[in-house]
C-alpha positions as CSV (number, residue, x, y, z in Angstrom):
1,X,10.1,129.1,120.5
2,X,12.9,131.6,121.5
3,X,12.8,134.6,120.5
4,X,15.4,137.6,121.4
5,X,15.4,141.3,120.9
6,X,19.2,142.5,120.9
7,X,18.8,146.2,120.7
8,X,21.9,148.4,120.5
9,X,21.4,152.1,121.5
10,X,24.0,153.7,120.7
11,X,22.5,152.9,116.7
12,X,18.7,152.7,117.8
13,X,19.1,149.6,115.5
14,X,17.5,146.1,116.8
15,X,18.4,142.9,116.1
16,X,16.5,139.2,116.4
17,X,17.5,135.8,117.4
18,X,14.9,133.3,117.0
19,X,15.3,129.5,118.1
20,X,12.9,126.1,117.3
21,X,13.9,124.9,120.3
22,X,12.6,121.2,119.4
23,X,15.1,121.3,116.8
24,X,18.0,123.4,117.9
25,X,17.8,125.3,115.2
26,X,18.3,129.6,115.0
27,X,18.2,132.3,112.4
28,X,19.2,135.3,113.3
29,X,17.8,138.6,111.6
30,X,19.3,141.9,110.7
31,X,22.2,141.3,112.9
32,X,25.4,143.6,114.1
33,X,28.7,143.2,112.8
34,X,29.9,142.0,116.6
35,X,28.2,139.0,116.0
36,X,29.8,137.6,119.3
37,X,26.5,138.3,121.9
38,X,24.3,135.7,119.3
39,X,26.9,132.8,119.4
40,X,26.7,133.3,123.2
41,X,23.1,133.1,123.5
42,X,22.5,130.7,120.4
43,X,24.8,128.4,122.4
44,X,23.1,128.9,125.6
45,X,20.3,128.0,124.3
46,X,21.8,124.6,123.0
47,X,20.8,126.0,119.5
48,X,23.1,126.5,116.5
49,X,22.7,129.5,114.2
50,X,21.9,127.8,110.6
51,X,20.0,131.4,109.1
52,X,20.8,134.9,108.9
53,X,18.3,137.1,107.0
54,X,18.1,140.5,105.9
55,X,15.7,142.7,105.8
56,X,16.9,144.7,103.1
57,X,20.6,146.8,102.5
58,X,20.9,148.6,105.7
59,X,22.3,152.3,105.0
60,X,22.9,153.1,108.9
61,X,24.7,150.2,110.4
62,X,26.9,147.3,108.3
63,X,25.4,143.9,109.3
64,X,27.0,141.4,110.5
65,X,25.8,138.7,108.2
66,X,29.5,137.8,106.9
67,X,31.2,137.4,110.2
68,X,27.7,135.1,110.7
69,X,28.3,133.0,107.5
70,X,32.2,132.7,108.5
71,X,32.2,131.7,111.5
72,X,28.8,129.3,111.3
73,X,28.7,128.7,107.8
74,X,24.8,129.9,108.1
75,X,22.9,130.6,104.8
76,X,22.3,134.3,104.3
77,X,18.6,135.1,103.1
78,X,17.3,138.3,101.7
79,X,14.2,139.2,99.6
80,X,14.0,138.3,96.1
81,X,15.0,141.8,94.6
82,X,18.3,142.3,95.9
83,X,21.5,141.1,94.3
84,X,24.7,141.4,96.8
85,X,28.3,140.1,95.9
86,X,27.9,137.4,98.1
87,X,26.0,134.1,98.3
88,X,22.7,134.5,99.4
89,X,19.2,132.4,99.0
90,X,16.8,134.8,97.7
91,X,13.4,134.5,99.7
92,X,10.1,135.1,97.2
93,X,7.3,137.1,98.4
94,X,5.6,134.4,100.5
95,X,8.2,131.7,100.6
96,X,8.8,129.9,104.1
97,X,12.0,129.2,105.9
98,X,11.2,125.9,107.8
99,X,13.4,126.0,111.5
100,X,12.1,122.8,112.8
101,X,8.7,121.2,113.8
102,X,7.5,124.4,115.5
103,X,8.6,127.5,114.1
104,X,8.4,128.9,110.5
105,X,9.4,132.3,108.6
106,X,7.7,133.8,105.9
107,X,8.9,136.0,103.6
108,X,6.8,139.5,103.3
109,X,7.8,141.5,100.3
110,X,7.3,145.3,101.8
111,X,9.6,147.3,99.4
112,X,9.1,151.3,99.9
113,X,12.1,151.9,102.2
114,X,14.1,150.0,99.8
115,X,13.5,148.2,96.8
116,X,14.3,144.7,98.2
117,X,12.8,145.3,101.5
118,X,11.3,142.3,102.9
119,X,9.7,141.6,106.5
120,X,9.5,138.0,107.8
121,X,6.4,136.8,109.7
122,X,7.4,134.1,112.8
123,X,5.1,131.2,113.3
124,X,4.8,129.4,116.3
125,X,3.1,126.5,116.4
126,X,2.7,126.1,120.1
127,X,-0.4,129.0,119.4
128,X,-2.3,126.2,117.9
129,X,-4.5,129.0,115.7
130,X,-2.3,129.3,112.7
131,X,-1.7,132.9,113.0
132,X,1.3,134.7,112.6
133,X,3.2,135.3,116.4
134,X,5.2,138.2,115.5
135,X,6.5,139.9,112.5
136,X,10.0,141.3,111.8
137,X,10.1,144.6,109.7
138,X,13.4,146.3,109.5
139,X,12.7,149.5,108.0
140,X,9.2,149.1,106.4
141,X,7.4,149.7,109.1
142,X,8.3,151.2,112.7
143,X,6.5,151.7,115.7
144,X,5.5,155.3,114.9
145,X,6.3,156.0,111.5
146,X,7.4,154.1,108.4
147,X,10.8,154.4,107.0
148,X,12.3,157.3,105.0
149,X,11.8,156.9,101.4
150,X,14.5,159.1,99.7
151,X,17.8,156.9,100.3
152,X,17.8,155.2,96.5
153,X,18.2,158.8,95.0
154,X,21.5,157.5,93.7
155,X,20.2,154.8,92.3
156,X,18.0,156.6,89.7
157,X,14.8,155.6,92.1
158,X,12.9,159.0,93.2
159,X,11.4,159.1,96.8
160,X,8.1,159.8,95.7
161,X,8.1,156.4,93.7
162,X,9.4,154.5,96.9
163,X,6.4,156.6,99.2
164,X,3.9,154.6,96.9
165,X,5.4,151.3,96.9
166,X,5.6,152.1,101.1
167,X,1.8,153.0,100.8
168,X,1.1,149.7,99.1
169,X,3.3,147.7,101.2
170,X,2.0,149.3,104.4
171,X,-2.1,148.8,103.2
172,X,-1.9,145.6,101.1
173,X,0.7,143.7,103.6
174,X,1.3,144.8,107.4
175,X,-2.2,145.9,107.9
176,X,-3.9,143.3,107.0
177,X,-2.4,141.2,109.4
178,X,-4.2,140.7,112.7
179,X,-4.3,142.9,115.0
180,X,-2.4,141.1,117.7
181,X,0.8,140.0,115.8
182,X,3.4,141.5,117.6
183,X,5.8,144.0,115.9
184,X,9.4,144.2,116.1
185,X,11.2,146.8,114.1
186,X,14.3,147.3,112.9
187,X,15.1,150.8,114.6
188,X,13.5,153.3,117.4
189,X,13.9,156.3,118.8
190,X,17.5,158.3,117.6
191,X,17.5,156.6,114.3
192,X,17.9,158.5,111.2
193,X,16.1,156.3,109.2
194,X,12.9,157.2,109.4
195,X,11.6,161.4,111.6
196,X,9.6,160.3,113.9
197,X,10.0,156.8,115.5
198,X,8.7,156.0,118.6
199,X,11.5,155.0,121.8
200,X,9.5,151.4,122.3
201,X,10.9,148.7,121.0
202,X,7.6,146.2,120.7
203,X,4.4,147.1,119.6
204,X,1.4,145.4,117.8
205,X,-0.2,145.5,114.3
206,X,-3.6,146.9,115.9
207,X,-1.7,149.9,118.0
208,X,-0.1,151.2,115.0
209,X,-3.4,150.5,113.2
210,X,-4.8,153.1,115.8
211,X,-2.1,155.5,116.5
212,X,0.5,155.2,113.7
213,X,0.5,158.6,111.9
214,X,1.2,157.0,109.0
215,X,-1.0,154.6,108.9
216,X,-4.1,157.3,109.6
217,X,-3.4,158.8,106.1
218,X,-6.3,158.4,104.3
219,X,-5.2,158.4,100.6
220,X,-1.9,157.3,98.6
221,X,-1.6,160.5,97.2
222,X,-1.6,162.8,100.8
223,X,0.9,159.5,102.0
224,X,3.5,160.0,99.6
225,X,3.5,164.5,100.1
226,X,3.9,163.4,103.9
227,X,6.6,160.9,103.6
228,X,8.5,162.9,101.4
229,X,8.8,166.2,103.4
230,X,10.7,167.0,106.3
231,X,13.4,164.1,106.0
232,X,16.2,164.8,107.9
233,X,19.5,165.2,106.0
234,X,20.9,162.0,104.7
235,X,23.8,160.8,106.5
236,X,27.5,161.3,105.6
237,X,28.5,158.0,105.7
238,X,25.1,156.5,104.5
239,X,26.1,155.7,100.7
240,X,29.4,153.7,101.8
241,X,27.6,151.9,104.2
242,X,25.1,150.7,102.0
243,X,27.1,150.2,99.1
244,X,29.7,147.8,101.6
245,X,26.6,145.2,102.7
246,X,26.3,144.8,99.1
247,X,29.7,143.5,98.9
248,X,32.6,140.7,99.9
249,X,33.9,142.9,102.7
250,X,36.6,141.9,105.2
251,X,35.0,140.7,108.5
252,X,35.3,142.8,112.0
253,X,37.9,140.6,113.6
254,X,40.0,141.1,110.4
255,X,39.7,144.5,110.4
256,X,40.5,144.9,114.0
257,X,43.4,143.1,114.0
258,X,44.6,145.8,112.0
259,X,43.6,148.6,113.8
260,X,44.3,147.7,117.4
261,X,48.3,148.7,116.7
262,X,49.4,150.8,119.3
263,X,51.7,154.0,118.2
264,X,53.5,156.6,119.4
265,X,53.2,159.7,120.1
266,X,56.0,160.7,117.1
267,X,53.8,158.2,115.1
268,X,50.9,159.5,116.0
269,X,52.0,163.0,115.0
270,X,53.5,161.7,111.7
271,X,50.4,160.5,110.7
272,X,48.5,163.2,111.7
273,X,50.9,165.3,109.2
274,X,50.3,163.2,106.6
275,X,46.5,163.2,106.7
276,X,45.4,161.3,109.2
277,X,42.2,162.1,111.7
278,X,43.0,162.2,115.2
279,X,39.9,160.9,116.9
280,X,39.7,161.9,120.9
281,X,36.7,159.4,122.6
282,X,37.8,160.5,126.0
283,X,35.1,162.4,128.0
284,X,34.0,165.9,127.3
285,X,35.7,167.1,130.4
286,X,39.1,165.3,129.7
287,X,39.2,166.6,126.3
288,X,38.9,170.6,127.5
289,X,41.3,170.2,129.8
290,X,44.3,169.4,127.3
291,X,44.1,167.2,123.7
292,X,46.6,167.0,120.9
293,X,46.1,170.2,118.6
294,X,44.0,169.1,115.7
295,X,41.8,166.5,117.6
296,X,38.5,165.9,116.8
297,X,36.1,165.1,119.7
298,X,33.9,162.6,119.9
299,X,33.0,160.6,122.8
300,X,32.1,156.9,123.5
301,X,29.7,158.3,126.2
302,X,27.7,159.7,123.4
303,X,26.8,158.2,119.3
304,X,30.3,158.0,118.7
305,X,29.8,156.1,115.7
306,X,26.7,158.0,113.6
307,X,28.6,161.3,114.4
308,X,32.0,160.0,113.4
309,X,30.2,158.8,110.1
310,X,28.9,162.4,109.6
311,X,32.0,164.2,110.6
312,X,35.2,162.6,109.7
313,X,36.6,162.2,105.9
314,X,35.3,158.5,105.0
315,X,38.8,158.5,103.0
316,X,41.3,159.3,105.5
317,X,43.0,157.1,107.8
318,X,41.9,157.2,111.5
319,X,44.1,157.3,114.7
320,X,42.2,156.6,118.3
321,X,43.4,158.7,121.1
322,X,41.7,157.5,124.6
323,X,42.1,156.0,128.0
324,X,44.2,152.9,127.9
325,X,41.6,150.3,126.9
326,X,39.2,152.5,124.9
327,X,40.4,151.3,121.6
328,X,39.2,148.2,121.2
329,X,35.4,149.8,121.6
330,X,36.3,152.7,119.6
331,X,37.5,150.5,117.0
332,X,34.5,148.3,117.2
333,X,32.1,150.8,117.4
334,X,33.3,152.7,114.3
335,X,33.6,149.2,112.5
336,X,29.3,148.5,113.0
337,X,29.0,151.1,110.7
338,X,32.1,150.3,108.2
339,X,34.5,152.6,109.3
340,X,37.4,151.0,108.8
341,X,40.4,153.0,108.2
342,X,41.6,152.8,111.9
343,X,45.3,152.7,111.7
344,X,46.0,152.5,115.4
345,X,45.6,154.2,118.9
346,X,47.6,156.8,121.0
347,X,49.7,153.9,123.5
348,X,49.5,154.9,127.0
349,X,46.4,157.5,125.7
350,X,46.9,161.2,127.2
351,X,49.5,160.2,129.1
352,X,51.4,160.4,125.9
353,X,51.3,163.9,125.7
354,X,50.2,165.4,129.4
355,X,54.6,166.3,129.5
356,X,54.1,167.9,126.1
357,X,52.0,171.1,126.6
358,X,53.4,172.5,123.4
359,X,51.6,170.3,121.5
360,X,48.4,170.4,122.9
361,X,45.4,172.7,123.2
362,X,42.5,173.4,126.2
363,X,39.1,174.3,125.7
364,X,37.7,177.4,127.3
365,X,34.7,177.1,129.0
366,X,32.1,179.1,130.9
367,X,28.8,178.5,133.2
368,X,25.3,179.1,131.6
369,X,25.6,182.1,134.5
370,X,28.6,183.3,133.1
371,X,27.1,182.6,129.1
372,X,24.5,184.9,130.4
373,X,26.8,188.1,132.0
374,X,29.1,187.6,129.0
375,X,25.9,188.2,126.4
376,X,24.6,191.3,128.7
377,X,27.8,193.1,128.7
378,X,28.6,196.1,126.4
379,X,30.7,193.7,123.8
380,X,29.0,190.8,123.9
381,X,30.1,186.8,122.0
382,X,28.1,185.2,119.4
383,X,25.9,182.2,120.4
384,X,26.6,179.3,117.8
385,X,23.8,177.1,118.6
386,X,24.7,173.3,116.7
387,X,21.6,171.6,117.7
388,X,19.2,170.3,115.0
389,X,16.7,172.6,113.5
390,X,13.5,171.1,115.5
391,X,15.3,171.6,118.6
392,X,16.6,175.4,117.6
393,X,13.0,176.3,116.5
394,X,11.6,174.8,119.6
395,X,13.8,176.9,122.2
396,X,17.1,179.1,121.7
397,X,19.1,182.2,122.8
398,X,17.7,185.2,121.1
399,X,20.3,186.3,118.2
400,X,22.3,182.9,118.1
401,X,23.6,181.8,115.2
402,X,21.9,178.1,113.9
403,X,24.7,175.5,112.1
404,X,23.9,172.1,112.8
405,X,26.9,170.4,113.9
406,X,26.5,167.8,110.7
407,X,27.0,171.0,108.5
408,X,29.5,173.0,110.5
409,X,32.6,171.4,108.7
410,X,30.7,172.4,105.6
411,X,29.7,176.0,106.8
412,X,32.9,177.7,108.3
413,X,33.0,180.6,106.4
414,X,29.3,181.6,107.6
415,X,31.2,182.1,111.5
416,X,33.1,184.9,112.1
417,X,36.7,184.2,113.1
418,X,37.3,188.4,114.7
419,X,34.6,187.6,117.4
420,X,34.2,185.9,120.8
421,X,31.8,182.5,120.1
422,X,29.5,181.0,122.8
423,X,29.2,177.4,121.2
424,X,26.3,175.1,123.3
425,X,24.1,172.6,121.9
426,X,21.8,170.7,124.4
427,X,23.5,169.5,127.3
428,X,27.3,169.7,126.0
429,X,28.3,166.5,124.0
430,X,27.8,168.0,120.3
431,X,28.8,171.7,121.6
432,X,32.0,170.6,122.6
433,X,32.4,168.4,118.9
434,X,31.7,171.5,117.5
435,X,34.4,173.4,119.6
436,X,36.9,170.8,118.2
437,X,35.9,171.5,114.5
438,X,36.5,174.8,115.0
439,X,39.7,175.2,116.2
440,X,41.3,172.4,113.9
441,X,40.2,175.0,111.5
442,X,42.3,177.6,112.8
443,X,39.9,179.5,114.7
444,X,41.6,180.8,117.6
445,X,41.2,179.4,121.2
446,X,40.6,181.9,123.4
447,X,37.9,183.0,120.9
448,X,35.9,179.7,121.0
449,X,34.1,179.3,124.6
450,X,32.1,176.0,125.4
451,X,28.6,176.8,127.4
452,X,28.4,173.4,130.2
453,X,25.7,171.8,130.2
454,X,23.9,173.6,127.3
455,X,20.5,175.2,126.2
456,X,18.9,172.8,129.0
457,X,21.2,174.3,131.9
458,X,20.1,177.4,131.0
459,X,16.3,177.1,131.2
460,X,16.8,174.9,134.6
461,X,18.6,178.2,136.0
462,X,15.6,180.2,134.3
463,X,17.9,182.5,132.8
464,X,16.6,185.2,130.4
465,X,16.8,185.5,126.5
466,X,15.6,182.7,125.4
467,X,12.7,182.0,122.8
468,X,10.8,180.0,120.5
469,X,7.8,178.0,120.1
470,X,7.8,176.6,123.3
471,X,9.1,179.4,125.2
472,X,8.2,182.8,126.0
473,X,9.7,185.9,124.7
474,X,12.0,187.6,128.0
């Protein structure tokens, strides 16, 4: 038996290709909308991809069971509960998926994350003992924590009712396995689908037995209170994502073909006038030194995707502005999560406008050392800290300002517009996102000053005035 881990950081979101090699036959399981990397290694492996199963209706990332089906003609299997616009096989709780002579699936029914949740246990039955090898678990269960609870709000479903079913699924299913089955999630570390998920990607039933919080709670009762509280904000772009893998939706090469149209710079500034979002995925340093006025950053060194799906209007038409050659992965990047209102790219990227410097706007900046002079002086900036709330209660500049970067949009008229801002976040990726925000909304530029390198430049220098729980009061 074969069996891959493809695991995508830039998502925290893993994916599984899984071979009988006696018969050539692969599934694949929970798999990314650039479905190119499993043909690759499917066909590597002399296997062809005949399966593609679901774990349940991913919220975070749209799956790339479609472009599988299309381009394969692979069944698509998913638990027994869920009802997509599409063909699919529904597995019962129980039910095997035969690959060939020596490999097996078996559908788990673990709803709590979702209602249609399933896991699939892998058998292999070159371990002669009849045992389950692995299990696959998407959300129900992560190395760490189990997944969030409270994303079928909209569907009438409260998350206290989907902590139970998690407790049952948990107890009654996944722990009673043995210890030694190995266990593959569906996310890690960085995902917001669950608060406190561990940054390896393989564990066992018997480690999580032993040091899963979640699994330690002794009662259903205290389970569900835990599960429930302290869930970070639901995602922007969550709803539409999950809404699309329940329907027909137009595959990634279609929709790229589409979006990879170059344009203008007088296009590019028509559409802008007419609603569109100028995107900027050019580094952080690139962007400060001279963008199109009304640019949103965002980079591709960072989560350009989850932040785009928080930040940008899920209705409005994007444009791409970045180095010649950045599109396509721009483009393909934003599609993984269903993002697909790119309607083209800046040609020839900044090029386009470096001649045009009435049209464009620089960032100003300032050292941690000169953050720190600036806040001792007589008339000293606001510190607009956009980090989450964890890491502002862990350590921060004494009198900042706390707006989380996925609520700034939403929270302008809490920042003044008459004083000098200081905007960091940790090391400068989100704090310079945050800069961008603020002047498209008309807040003036010499008035919004990016700190390099962040909170965490600042404690390496060992400046004063910062506090929290981890830190001492200066």
């Amino acid at each position: 038996m074969i069996l891959e881990q493809h695991y995508l950081g830039c998502l925290a979101q893993a994916s599984y290709l899984i071979i009988d090699e006696s018969s050539g036959v692969a599934a694949v399981v929970d798999p990314r909308r650039d479905v190119e990397l499993y043909l690759e290694s499917a066909a590597s492996h002399g296997a062809r991809i005949e399966h593609v199963l679901l774990t349940h209706f991913h919220a975070d990332f749209l799956s790339g069971h479609l472009e599988l089906a299309q381009c394969t003609g692979a069944t698509i299997h998913m638990g027994a509960p869920a009802e997509p616009e599409y063909d699919v096989h529904s597995l019962a709780d129980g039910e095997e998926l035969i690959l060939g002579p020596k490999v097996r699936l078996r559908a788990l029914a673990t709803p709590g994350h979702t209602p249609e949740s399933t896991s699939y246990l892998v058998f292999d039955s070159d371990q002669g003992n009849g045992q389950p090898h692995a299990v696959l678990t998407g959300d129900a269960l992560f190395i760490g924590d189990v997944g969030r609870p409270d994303l079928m709000a909209s569907a009438g479903i409260t998350a206290e009712e989907m902590a139970g079913q998690a407790y049952d699924s948990l107890h009654q299913k996944l722990m009673s396995l043995p210890d030694e089955t190995l266990l593959y999630p569906g996310h890690g570390a960085g995902s917001p689908c669950g608060k406190n998920l561990s940054s390896e990607t393989v564990s066992t039933i018997g480690r999580q037995r032993s040091f899963n919080y979640a699994v330690q709670i002794p009662t259903r009762e205290e389970f569900v209170a835990s599960l429930t509280a302290g869930q970070p904000p639901t995602p922007a772009y969550f709803p539409q994502t999950s809404s699309l893998n329940r329907t027909h939706h137009p595959v990634l090469g279609d929709v790229l073909s589409k979006s990879l149209a170059p344009m203008s710079l007088d296009a590019v500034l028509a559409a802008r006038d007419a609603g569109a979002q100028l995107l900027d995925v050019r580094t952080k340093d690139a962007f400060a030194g001279g963008h199109l006025a009304g640019s949103v950053f965002i980079g591709l060194d960072g989560n350009l995707a989850s932040w785009a799906g928080n930040l940008l209007d899920l209705e409005q038409d994007i444009v791409v502005i970045g180095e010649p050659g950045q599109e396509r992965e721009a483009a393909t990047r934003l599609g993984r999560i269903g993002l697909d209102r790119v309607c083209g790219y800046l040609e020839g990227g900044a090029a386009a406008f470096a001649s045009r410097p009435d049209l464009t706007v620089a960032v100003a900046r300032t050292s941690v050392d000169g953050a720190a002079a600036a806040l001792s002086a007589a008339d000293p900036p606001l510190v607009l800290d956009v980090r989450f709330p964890g890491e502002h209660e862990n350590a921060r500049i004494s009198g900042s300002l706390h707006v989380s970067l996925s609520e700034l949009a939403g929270r302008l008229d809490e920042v003044p517009r008459d004083r000098r801002l200081l905007v960091h976040c940790k090391t400068g990726y989100r704090s310079m996102t945050a800069t961008s925000l603020l002047l498209r909304a008309g807040f003036h530029s010499e008035r919004v000053i990016d700190v390099v390198g962040g909170i965490e430049a600042w404690i390496e220098k060992g400046l004063a005035g910062v506090v929290g729980e981890s830190c001492p009061v200066d």
